[in-house]
C-alpha positions as CSV (number, residue, x, y, z in Angstrom):
1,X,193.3,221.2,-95.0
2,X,190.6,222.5,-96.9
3,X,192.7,225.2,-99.0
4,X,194.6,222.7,-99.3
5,X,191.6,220.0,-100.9
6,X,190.7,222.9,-103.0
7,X,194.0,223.4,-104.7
8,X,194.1,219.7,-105.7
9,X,190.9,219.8,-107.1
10,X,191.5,222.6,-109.3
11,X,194.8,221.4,-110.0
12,X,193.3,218.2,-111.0
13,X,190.2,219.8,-113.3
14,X,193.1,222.0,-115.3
15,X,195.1,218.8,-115.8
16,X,192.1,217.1,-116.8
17,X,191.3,220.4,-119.6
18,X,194.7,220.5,-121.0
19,X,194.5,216.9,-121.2
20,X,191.3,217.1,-123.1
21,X,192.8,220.0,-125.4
22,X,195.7,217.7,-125.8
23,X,193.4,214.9,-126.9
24,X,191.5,217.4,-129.2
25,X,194.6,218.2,-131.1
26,X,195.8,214.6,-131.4
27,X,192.6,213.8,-133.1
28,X,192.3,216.5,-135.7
29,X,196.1,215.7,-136.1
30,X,195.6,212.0,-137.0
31,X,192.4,212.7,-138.5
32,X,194.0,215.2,-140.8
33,X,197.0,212.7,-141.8
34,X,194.6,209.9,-142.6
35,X,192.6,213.0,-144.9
36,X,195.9,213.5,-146.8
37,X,196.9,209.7,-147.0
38,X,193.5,209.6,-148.6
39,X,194.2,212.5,-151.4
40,X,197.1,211.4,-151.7
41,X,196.2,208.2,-152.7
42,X,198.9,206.3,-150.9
43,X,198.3,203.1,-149.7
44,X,196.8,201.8,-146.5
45,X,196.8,199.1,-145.0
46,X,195.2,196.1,-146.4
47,X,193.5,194.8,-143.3
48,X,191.4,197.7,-143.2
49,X,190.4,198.8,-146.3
50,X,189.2,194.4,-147.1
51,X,187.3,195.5,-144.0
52,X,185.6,198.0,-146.1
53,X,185.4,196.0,-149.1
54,X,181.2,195.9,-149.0
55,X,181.0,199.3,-148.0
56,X,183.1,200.2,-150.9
57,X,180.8,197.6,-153.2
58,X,177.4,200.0,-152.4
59,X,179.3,203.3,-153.2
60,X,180.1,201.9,-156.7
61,X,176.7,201.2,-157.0
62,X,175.3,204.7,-155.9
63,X,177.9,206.5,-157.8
64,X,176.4,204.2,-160.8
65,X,173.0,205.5,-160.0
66,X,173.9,209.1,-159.4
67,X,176.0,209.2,-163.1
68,X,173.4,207.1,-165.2
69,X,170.5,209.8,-163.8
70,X,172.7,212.5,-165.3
71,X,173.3,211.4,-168.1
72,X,169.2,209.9,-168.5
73,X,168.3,213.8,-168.1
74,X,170.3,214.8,-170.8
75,X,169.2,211.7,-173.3
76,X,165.2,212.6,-172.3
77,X,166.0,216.2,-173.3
78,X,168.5,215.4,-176.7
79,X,165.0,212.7,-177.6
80,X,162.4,215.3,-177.4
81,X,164.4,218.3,-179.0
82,X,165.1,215.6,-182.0
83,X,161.6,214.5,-182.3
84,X,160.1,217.8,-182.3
85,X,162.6,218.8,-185.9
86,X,161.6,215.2,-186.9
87,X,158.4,215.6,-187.1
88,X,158.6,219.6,-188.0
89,X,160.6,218.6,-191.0
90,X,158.4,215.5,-191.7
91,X,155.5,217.7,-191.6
92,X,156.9,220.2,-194.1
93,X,158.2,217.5,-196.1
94,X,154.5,216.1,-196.3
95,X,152.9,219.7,-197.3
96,X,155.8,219.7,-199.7
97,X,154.2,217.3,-201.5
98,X,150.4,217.7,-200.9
99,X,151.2,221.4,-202.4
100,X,153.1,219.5,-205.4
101,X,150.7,216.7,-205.8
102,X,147.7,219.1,-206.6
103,X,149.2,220.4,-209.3
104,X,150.5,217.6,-211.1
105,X,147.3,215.7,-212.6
106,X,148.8,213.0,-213.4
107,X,149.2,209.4,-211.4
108,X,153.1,210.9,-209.9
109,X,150.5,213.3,-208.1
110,X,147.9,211.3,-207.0
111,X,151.1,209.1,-205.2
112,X,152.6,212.8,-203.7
113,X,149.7,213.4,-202.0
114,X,149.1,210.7,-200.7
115,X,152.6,210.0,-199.2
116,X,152.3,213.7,-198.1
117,X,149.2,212.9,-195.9
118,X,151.2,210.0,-194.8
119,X,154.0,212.0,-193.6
120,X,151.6,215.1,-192.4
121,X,149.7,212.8,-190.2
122,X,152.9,211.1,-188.7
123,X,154.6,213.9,-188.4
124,X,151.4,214.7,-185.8
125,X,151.4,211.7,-184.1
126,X,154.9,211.5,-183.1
127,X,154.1,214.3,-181.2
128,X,152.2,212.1,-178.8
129,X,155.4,211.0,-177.4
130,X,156.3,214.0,-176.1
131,X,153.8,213.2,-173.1
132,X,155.3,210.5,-171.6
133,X,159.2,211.7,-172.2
134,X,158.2,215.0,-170.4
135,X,156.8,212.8,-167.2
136,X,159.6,210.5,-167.0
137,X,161.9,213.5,-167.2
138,X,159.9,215.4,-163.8
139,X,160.0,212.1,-162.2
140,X,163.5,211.6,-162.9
141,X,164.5,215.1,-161.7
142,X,162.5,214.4,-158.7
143,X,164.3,211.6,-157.4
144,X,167.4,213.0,-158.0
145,X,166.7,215.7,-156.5
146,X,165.7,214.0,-152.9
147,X,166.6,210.5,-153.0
148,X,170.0,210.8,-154.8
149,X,170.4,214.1,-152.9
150,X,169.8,212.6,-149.3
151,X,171.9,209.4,-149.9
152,X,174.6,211.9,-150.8
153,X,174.2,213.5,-147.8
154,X,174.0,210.0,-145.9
155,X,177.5,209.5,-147.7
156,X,179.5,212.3,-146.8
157,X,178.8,211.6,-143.2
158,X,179.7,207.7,-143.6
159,X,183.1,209.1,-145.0
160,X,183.6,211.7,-142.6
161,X,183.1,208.8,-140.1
162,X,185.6,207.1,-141.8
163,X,188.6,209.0,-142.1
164,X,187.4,209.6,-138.1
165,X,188.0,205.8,-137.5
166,X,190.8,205.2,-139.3
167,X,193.0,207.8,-138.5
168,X,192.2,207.0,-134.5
169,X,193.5,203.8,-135.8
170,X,196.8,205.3,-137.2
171,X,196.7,206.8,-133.7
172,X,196.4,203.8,-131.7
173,X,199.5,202.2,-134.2
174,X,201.7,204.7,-133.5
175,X,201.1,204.9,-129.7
176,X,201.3,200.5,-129.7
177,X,205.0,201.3,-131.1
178,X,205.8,202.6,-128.3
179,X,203.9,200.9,-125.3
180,X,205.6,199.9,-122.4
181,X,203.6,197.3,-120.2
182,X,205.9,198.4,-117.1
183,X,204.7,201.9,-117.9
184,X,201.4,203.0,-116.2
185,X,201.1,206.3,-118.0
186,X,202.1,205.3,-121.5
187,X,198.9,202.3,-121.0
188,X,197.0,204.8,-119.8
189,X,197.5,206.6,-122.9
190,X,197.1,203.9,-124.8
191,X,193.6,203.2,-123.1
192,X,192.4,206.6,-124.2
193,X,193.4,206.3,-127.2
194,X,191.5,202.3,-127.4
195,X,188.3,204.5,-126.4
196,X,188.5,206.7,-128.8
197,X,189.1,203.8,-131.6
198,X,185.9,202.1,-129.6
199,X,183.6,205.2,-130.0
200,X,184.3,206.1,-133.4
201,X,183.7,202.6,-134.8
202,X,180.4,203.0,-133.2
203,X,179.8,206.2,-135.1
204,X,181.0,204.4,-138.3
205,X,179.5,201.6,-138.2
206,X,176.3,202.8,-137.7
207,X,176.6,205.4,-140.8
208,X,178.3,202.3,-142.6
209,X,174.8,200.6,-142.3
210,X,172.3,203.4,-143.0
211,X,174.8,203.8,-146.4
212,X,174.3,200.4,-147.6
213,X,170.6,200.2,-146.6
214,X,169.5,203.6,-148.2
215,X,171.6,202.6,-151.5
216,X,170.0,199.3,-151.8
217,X,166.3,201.1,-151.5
218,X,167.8,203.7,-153.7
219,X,168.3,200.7,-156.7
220,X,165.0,199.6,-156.2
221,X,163.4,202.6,-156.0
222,X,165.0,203.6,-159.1
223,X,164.2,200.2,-161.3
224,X,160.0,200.7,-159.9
225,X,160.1,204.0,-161.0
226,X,161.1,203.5,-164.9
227,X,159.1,200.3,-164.8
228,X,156.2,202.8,-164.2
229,X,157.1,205.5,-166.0
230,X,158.0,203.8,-168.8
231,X,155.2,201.7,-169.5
232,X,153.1,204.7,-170.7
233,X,156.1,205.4,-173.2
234,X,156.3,202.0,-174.6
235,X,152.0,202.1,-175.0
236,X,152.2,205.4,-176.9
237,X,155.3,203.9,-179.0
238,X,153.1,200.8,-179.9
239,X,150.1,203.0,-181.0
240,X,152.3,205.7,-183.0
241,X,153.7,202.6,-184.9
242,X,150.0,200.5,-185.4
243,X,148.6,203.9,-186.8
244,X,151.8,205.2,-188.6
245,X,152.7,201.6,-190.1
246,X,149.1,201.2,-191.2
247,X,148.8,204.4,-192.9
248,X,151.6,203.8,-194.6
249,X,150.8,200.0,-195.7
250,X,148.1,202.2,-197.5
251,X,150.6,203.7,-199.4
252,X,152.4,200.9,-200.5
253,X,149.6,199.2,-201.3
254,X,148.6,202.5,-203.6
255,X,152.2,201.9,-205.5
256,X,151.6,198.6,-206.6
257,X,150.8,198.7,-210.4
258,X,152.6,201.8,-211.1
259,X,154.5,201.1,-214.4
260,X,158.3,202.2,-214.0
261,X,160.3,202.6,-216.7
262,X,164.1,201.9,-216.8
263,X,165.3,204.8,-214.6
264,X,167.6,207.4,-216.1
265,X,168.0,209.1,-212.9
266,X,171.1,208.5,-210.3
267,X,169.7,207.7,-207.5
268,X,167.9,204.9,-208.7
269,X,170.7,203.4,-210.1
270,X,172.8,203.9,-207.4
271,X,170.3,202.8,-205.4
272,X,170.4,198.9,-207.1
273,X,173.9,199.0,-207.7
274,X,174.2,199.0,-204.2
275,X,171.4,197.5,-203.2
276,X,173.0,194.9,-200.8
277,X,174.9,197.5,-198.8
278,X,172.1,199.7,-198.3
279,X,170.0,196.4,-196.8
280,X,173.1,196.1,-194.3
281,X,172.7,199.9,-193.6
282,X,168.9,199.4,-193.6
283,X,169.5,196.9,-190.2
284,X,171.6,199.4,-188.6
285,X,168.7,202.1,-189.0
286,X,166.5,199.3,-187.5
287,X,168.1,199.8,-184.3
288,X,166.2,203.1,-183.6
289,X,163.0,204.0,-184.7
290,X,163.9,207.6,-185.4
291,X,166.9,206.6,-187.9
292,X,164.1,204.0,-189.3
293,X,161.9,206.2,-189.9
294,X,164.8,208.3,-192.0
295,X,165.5,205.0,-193.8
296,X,161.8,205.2,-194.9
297,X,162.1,208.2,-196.2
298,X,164.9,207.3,-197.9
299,X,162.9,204.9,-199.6
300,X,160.0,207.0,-201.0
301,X,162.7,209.5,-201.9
302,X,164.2,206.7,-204.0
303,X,160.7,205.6,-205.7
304,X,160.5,209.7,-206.8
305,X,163.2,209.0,-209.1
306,X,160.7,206.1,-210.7
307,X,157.5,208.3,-211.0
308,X,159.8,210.8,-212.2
309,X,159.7,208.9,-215.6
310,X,155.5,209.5,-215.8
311,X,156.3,212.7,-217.6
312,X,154.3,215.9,-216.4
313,X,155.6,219.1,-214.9
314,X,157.1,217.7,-212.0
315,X,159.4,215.6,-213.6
316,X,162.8,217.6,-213.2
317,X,161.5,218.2,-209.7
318,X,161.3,214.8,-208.6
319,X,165.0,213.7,-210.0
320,X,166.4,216.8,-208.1
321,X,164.6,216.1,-205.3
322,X,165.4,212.6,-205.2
323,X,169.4,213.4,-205.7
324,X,169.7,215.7,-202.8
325,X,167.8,212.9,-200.8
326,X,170.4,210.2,-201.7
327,X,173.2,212.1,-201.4
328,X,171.9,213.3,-198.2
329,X,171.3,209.5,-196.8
330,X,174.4,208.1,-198.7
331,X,176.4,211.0,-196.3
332,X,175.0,209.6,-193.0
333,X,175.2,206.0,-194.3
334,X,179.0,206.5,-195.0
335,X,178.8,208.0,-191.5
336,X,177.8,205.4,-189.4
337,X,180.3,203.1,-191.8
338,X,183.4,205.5,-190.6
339,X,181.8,204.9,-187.0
């Protein structure tokens, strides 16, 4: 009786392993159909995926966040590359005409070096900006580094989960289709199977939660951040413009009185021949302060062509200077028309 007890127990514990290897194999087999339904992109049932439908919502959002960081980094980088030739060429511009100025004794030079000092002295503070771009672009690289990267992480669990779930649920389907309540064993199966929907829900739904809780903190976390960062940007920005825009108030204030005289030059003509088009153009430079900052340039280029007409040395040089700025300004205005 004994041998005979221990047979039946071991005969029991190996039907009990194959049947767990048999269950093993059914799972990665259903959980690899569901992983091709999925790449596939054929469709599943509707039921289940509206289930999802808020899940789904969040992952939108995170893939939002995880993009627009991306893309941020690059924009920071692109800004500061631009502002340091901005203000290297509007620093050479402005020595440009200091150097010219002081050799031309005549009001035209008085007016050069003054607009050079102008532009030698913005070109300097523009630099300041620098400061704050370089912080928000650490502290943007931080966060994507460990918050993006851990909801990521987060994520590819949740969807690992997932395809777990649903193809236990393909499972259970197909082994309903063939249930027979008269049929002890084929319930039986169809118990195991009910389990193993039951304990992989559990496993989803709990990563389903920590997924749409660690994206929501990830938003906010994200919004505080460039409200912080960014307010010593926008400070800087305000000074650079009170100092830059009073400085160059100066300058207008030091070309009132100058005499022009009917401008033989080209650009000047072209300049109020077209005087309404270039306002519209003016508006669209508005929108950014670097391409304002061009259209102001374009402007004191323009007013070369009128001191040109003071006579003195520099006469030939301030028409030829003043062409190769219009045609240069004309080229990106009729740029940003095609556009």
């Amino acid at each position: 009786q004994k041998d005979h007890s221990c047979i039946s127990h071991f005969d029991h514990f190996l039907q009990n392993q194959e049947s767990s290897v048999v269950n093993k194999f059914q799972q990665k087999y259903w959980k690899t159909k569901q992983t091709l339904i999925k790449v596939t992109g054929k469709k599943e049932d509707e039921h289940v995926v509206a289930s999802d439908a808020d899940l789904d919502a969040k992952l939108e959002v995170f893939h939002s966040v995880q993009r627009t960081c991306m893309e941020l980094l690059k924009v920071i980088e692109q800004y500061q590359m631009r502002i340091s030739l901005l203000s290297q060429e509007e620093n050479e511009l402005g020595r440009f005409l200091r150097s010219q100025g002081s050799q031309d004794k005549s009001r035209a030079g008085k007016i050069m070096q003054a607009t050079g000092k102008a532009l030698c002295f913005s070109s300097q503070q523009r630099l300041a900006l620098r400061g704050p771009l370089g912080r928000l672009y650490q502290e943007v690289e931080t966060f994507r580094y460990r918050a993006i990267s851990d909801t990521w992480l987060t994520v590819n669990r949740m969807e690992q989960s997932r395809t777990e779930y649903r193809g236990a649920l393909l499972w259970m389907k197909d082994v309903s289709q063939e249930l027979d309540p008269d049929t002890h064993k084929q319930m039986e199966k169809f118990r195991k199977v009910q389990t193993q929907v039951r304990h992989t829900k559990t496993g989803f739904d709990k990563l389903k939660n920590d997924v749409c809780q660690k994206v929501d903190l990830l938003g906010a976390s994200r919004c505080n951040l460039l409200s912080h960062v960014l307010t010593t940007y926008q400070t800087t920005l305000l000074h650079f413009w009170e100092k830059t825009s009073h400085t160059m108030a100066a300058i207008h204030e030091s070309f009132k009185g100058c005499q022009t005289h009917e401008a033989s030059a080209l650009g000047v003509r072209a300049f109020r021949r077209n005087e309404s088009q270039i306002y519209s153009y003016g508006c669209v430079y508005l929108l950014s302060w670097l391409s304002f900052y061009d259209f102001l340039t374009f402007y004191i280029y323009i007013y070369l062509f009128s001191i040109a007409n003071f006579g003195g040395k520099n006469t030939l040089l301030f028409k030829c200077l003043g062409s190769v700025r219009f045609y240069f300004y004309s080229a990106r205005m009729h740029e940003i028309d095609q556009k």
